[in-house]
N, C-alpha and C positions, 0 to 999 in steps of 0.2 A: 405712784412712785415707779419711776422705770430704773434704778441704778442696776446695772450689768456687773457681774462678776468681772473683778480688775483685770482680768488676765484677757479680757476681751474687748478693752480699750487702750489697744496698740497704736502704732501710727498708721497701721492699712487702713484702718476708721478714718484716719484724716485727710483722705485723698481733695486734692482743693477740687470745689463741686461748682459746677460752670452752669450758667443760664446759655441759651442761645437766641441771640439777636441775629433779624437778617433784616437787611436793609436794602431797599430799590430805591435808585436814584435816577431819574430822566435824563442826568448829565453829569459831568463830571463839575462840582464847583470851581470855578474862575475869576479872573478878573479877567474883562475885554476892552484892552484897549483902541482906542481908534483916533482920529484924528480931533484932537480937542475933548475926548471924553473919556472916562473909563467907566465900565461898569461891571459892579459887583453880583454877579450871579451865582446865586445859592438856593439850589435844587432840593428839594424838599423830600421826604422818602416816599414812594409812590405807593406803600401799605399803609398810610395813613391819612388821617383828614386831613382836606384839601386847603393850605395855608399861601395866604396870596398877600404881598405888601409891595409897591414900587413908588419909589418918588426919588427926586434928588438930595443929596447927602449935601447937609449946608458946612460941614464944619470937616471936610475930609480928613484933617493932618491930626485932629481928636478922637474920630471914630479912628484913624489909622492904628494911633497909639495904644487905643483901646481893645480895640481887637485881635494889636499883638500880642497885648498881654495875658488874652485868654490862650494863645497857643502857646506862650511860654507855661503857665499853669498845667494846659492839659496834658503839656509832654515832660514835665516837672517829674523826676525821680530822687529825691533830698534821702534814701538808705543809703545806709551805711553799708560798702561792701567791702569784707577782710580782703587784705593777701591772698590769693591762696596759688601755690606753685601748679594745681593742675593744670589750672588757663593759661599759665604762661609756659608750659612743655604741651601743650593742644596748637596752642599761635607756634611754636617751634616747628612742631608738625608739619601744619599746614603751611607756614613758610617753606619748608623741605620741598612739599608737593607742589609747591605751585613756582618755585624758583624759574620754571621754563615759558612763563605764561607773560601774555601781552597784560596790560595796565586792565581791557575790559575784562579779559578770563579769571585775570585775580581778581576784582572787583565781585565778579558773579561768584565765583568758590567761596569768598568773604559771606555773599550774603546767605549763599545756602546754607553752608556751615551756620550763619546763625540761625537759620528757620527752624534747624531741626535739633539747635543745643538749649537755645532761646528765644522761643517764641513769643516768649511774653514781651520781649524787647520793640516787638513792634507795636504791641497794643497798644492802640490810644483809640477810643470809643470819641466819637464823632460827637459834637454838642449839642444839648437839647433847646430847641427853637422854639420859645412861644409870642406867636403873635395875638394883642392883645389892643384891645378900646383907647388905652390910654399912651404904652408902652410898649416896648421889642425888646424881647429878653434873651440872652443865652446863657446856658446853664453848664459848667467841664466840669471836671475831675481827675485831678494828679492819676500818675500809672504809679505814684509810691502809695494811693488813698488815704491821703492826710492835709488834701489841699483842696477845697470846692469854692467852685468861684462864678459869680452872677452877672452879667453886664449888662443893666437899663438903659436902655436910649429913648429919651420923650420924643414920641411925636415931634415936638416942636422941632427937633433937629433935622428933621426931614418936610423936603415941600412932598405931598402924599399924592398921590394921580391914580383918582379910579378907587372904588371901596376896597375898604380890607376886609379879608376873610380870616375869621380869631379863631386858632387853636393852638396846637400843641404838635410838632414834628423834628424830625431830625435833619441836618446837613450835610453834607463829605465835607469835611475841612482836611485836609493836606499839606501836604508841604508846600508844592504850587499853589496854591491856594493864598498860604503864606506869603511866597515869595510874591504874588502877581496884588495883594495888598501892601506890599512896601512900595509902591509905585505909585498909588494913591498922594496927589500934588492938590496943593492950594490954591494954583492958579488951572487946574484941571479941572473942568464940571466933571464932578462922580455921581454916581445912580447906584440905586438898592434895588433888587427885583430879588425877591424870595418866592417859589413856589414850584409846581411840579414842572411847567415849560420855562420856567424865568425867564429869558430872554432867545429870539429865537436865532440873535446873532452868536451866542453862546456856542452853538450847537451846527451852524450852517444851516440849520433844514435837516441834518440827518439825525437818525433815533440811535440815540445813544445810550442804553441802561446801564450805568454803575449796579451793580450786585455786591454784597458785602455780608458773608455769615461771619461773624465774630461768635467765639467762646467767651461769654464776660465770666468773670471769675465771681466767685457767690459773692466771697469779701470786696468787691470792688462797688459791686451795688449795694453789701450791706453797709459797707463804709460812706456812701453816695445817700443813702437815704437817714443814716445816723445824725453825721455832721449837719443834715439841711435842719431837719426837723428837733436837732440841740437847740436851733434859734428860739421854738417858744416855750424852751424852758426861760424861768425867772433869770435873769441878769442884772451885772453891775455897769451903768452907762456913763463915760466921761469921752472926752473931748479933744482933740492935741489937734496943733497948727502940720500941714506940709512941711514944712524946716524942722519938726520935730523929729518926723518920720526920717527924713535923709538923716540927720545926723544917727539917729541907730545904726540908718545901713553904711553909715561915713564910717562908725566906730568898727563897724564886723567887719568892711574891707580892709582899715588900717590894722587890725589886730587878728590874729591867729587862735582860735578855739584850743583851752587847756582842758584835761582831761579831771583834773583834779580842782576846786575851787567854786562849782557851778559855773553849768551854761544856759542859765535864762535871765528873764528880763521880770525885775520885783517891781508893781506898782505900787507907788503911795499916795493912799488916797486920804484927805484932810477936808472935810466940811468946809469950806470956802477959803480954799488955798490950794491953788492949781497942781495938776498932778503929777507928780515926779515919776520919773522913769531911773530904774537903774539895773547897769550893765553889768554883769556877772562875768568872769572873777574879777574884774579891775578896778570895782565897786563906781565905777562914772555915772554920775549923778546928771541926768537933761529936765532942767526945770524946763514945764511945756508952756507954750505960749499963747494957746486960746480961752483961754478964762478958766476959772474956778471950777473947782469940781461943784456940784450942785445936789450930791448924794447925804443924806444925812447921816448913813451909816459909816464910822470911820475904817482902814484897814489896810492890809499888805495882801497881795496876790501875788501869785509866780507862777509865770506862764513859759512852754520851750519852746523848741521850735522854732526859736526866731530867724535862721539862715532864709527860710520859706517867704518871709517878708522880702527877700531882695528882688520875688518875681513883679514887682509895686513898682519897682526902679525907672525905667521906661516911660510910665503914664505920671509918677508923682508931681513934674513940671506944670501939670495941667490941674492938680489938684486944689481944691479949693478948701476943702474942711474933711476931715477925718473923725468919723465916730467910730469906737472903741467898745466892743461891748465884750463882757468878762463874765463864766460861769462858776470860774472858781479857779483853785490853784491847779494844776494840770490835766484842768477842763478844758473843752473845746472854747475858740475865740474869735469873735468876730471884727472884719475892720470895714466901713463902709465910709467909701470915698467918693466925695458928691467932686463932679466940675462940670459944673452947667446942667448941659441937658444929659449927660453921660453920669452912670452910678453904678461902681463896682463893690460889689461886698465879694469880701472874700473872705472863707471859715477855715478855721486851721484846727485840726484835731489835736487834742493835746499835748499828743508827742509825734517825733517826724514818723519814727515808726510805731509798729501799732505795738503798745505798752499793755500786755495782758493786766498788770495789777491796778493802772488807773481805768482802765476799760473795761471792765469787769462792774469796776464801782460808780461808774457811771453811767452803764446800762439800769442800775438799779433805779434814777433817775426819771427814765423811759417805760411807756408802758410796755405791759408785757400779754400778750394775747389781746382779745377782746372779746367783751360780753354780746348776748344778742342786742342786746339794746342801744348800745354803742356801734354795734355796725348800723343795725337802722338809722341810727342818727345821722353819720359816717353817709349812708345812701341819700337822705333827705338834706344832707346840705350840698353834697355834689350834683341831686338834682337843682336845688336852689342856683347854684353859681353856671349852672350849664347856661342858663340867663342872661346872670349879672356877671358874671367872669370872674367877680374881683369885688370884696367885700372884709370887711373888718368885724373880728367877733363880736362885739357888740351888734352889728347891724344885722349880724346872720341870726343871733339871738333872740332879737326881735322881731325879725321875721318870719321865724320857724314857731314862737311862743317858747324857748325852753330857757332852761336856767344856765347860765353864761360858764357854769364849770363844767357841769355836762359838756356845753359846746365845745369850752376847750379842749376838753380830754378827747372829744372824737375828732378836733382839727388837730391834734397831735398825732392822733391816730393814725390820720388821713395822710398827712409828711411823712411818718415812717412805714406807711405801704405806699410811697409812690405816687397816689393820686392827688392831693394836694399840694401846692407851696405855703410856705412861709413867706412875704416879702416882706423881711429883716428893716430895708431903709425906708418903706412907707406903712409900717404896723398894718400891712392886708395881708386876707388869704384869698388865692389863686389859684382859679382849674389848670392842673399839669399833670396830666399820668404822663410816670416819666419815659416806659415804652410803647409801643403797640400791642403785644401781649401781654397778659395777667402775669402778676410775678407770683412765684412758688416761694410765699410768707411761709411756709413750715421750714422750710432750707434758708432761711433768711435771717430766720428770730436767734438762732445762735453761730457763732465760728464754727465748731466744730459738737461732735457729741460729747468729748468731756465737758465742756459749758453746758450742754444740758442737763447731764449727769448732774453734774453740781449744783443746776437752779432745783433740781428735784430733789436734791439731797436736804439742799435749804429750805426749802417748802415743807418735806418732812420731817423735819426738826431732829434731824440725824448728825448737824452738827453745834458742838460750842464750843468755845473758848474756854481751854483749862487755866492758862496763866499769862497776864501779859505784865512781863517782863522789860522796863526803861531802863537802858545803859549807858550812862553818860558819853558822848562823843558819839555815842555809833545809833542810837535808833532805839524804837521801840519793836522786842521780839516779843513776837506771838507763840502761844502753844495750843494746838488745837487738838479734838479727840471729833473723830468722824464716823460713824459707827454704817457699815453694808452691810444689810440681813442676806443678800444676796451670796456675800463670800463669808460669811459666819465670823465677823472680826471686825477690828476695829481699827484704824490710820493714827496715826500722828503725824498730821504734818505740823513744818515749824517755819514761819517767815520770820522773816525779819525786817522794818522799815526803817527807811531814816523819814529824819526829822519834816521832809518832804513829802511823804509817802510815798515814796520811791521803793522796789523790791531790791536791799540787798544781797540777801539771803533767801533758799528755801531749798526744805527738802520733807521728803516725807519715807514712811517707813513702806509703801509698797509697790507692787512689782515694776509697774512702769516706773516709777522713778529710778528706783535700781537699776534699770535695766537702764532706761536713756538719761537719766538725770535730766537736763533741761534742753537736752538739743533736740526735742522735739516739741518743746513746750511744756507750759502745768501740768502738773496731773489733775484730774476732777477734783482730788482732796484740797489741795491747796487753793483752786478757784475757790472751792467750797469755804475754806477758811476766809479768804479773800472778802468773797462776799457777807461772810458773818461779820466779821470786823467793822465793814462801811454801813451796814444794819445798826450794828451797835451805836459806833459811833455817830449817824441820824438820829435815835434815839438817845442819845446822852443828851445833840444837841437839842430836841424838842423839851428833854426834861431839865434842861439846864434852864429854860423859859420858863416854863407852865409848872414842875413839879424841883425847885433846886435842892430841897430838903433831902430829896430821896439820890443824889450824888456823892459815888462813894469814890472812885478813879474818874483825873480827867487830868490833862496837863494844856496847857495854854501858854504860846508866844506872845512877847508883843517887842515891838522895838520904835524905836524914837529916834529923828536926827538930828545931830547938832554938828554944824558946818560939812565935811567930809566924814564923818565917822556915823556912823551907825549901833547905836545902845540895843542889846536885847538883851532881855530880861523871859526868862521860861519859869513860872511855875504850876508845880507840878502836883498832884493830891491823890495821895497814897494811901484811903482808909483812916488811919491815925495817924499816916507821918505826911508834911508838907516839905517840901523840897525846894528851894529857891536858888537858881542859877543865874547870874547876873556878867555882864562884860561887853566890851566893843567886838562888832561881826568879825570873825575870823582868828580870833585871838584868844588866847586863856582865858576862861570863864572863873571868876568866883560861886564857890556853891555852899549853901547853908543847908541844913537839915532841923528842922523842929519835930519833936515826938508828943503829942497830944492825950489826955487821958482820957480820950472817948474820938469818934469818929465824927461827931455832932460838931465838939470845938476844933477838929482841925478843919471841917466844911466851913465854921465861921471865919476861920483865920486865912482861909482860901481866897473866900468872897468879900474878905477886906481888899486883902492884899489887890486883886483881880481890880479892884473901884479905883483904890491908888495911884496903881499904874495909869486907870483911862482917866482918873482927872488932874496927873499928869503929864496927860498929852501923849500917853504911850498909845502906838497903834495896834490893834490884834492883828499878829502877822500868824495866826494858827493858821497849816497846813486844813484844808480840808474842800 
């Protein structure tokens, strides 16, 4: 138990904590045009092993569109940034000062003034490059880290000249860089040369080292290794055509985001009946076009984030099929877009910005430390793939002799410290340590030390739930009791959720909240709440399976559609009272109330009603 006396989890504790990356480059990445040719040279970082690929590029105006896509991602920033009158009496200023200055002088006063207000403004971490047996991988990440994104290129797309050298390295991608691939023509022979010399026309003959120390921000790698390694958790898999996908982004560019109403995207999914999309608040309904859903389990999901999809725009034309993969309602989510020999996944963290109260509960999800036996394992499959490169749990299973959950849980392991991938669109795992030095996993495993605070708190069973509180229209409020030996007392904090599990409310009874209320974040007590809540409710759901006799509170959505309109129906199980709330989405509810003479027949009157609705055809649209 490490919880610190409250008065010593201020915000000077939350200083953002940086890794350092340095990077050597032989060259500066290009494209080299010449007569009848271009070619793409990308110089490899000269601290790591030596990764070598050249051949000609058969389908240049696909790779083009593809490789745009990854800079529109990696320099993607989808926050929300208020008003605020400083910056614009700061641009006054400096308008003032630089009134007497030529087009370059202002230009340069522009830039340094941002170097030294906003630095982070230029961050964008260069992509990770694995060359690979079968495949050419690169790997960004959004600078708002809510956006990760993958680009396969088979082999086949490439004539290959001369062997390849398989590992794992980084490039300088740029803006030139950018620019000198939109130049890339169909009726132009293009060339790929990846490695420390790429090409020696790149360069003239002279030695040219790019140097690059970046400050990565902790959260930008924790973000970077979270999202990859959500892939193998369990998921929901369906389907949808290219013309599906435009018409979302048709409907987001025709129509203006309201603040009131929702702004995500509900899927519904029906046991062999293709899966609907619909658009929040204007309720538009996109029947998809590529076949049935094929899941046996029926349901509603609600996922946000979706402006982050427009970075797809670009490459869609080329798209051929779209898989969708779902972890839950404002879970992370996957979209993997096959055309041809090119396959992009791209993972989108559940909300644009980083949402303490779903992120919290789904780090629970994830492991948490590791035992010694798990790193052993962890060591013995990354020996195994330094080999084979590229293997599916089953086959590393087999080869190792262990039992296939085992392996799982240390290829999990292995994506959330970096050394392993996931690859989402061909069910393998992949040697990728994501830099060339070891990462500082202690500075990693949480945001900040109140999340740590809070997972010690939880582990010490220092908190529970005093009452939780359902208020028609507004949510379910929590009431929590937190007890610190360290400050001789005890918290209350109190959330409040709606029906989404979205945080509307919280506040708690000590010092840092008082003092900053939320503009600096949770306090420990409320993560702490946080996290007991999504415990609980894991355990409700397991006993709602295996033990349902022993359920005493639980409320459950579901809704049904009939032409435009949408039926939900909520209820809800109170001990001895059941609570039935019925009506079309958006509109006056009807609510009934039953009082039961024991808690036994309102459980039965629960788990009738609950059968009705699903042989009904109602879908479980629970939040979780």
């Amino acid at each position: 138990m490490t919880d610190k006396p409250d008065q010593q989890l201020g915000p000077e504790d939350e200083q953002s904590k940086r890794t350092a990356v340095r990077m050597r480059y032989g060259g500066a990445s290009q494209v080299v045009t010449t007569e009848g040719t271009s070619c793409l040279a990308l110089f490899s970082d000269l601290g790591r092993k030596t990764v070598r690929a050249e051949g000609r590029i058969k389908q240049p105006v696909d790779f083009r569109e593809m490789f745009s896509t990854l800079y529109d991602v990696v320099r993607s920033d989808f926050r929300y940034v208020p008003r605020d009158r400083t910056a614009y009496l700061a641009y006054m200023r400096m308008r003032k000062q630089t009134a007497g200055m030529d087009v370059w002088q202002a230009q340069q006063a522009y830039f340094d003034w941002m170097s030294r207000n906003d630095p982070n403004a230029w961050l964008i971490l260069d992509p990770v490059v694995t060359v690979h047996p079968d495949a050419l991988m690169f790997e960004v990440f959004s600078k708002d880290e809510g956006t990760y994104a993958k680009l396969d290129i088979d082999w086949s797309a490439v004539d290959l000249e001369g062997d390849l050298e398989c590992g794992t390295t980084s490039i300088d991608y740029s803006k030139a860089l950018f620019d000198g691939v939109q130049r890339l023509r169909s009726y132009r022979e293009s060339r790929l040369s990846i490695g420390r010399q790429a090409v020696a026309l790149a360069t003239k003959g002279e030695e040219e080292v790019v140097e690059k120390n970046i400050q990565v921000p902790d959260t930008w790698l924790r973000g970077f290794l979270q999202v990859q390694s959500a892939a193998t958790l369990p998921r929901t898999v369906f389907q949808i055509a290219a013309i599906d996908l435009y018409n979302v982004l048709r409907q987001l560019r025709m129509q203006r985001d309201q603040k009131k109403g929702g702004r995500g995207i509900r899927i519904e999914l029906s046991p062999g009946e293709p899966p609907r999309l619909v658009l929040e608040p204007w309720e538009t309904v996109i029947n998809t076009g590529a076949g049935k859903y094929t899941g046996r389990v029926p349901g509603v999901i609600r996922i946000w984030g979706r402006r982050r999809l427009m970075l797809l725009q670009r490459m869609l034309p080329l798209v051929d099929t779209i898989d969708i993969h779902v972890l839950g309602s404002g879970l992370p989510s996957f979209y993997v877009l096959r055309a041809g020999a090119f396959t992009m996944t791209l993972g989108l963290s559940g909300f644009t910005a980083s949402n303490w109260a779903q992120a919290v509960s789904f780090d629970l999800l994830l492991p948490r430390g590791a035992t010694d036996r798990a790193k052993q394992l962890l060591g013995d499959i990354a020996n195994y793939l330094q080999d084979k490169w590229r293997a599916s749990a089953a086959e590393i299973a087999k080869a190792l002799g262990k039992e296939p959950k085992d392996v799982l849980q240390a290829l999990q392991l292995g994506c959330q410290h970096g050394q392993i991938m996931y690859d989402l669109a061909r069910d393998i795992y992949r040697l990728r340590p994501l830099v060339g030095a070891e990462l500082n996993l202690d500075r990693l495993q949480f945001r900040n030390k109140r999340e740590r605070v809070a997972h010690d708190l939880l582990a010490g069973d220092h908190v529970s739930i005093v009452s939780e509180n359902r208020i028609h229209g507004v949510g379910l409020e929590l009431t929590g009791k937190v007890v610190v030996a360290a400050d001789k007392r005890e918290y209350r904090p109190v959330i409040r959720l709606d029906d989404d599990g979205r945080v509307r409310k919280a506040e708690c009874t000590c010092n840092f909240y008082r003092k900053h209320k939320l503009k600096e974040g949770p306090c420990a007590h409320l993560i702490a709440l946080r996290l007991c809540h999504a415990r609980e409710e894991e355990r409700r759901r397991s006993q709602r399976d295996q033990k349902p006799d022993d359920i005493a509170v639980e409320t459950r959505t579901f809704a049904r559609r009939r032409g435009a309109t949408e039926e939900v129906f909520q209820v809800s199980l109170e001990r001895k009272r059941l609570k039935l709330r019925w009506g079309p989405r958006g509109q006056a509810v009807r609510v009934q109330s039953m009082v039961f003479n024991s808690a036994a027949d309102a459980r039965v009157a629960y788990f009738e009603r609950v059968a009705r609705l699903q042989a009904r055809g109602y879908l479980d649209a629970t939040s979780g």
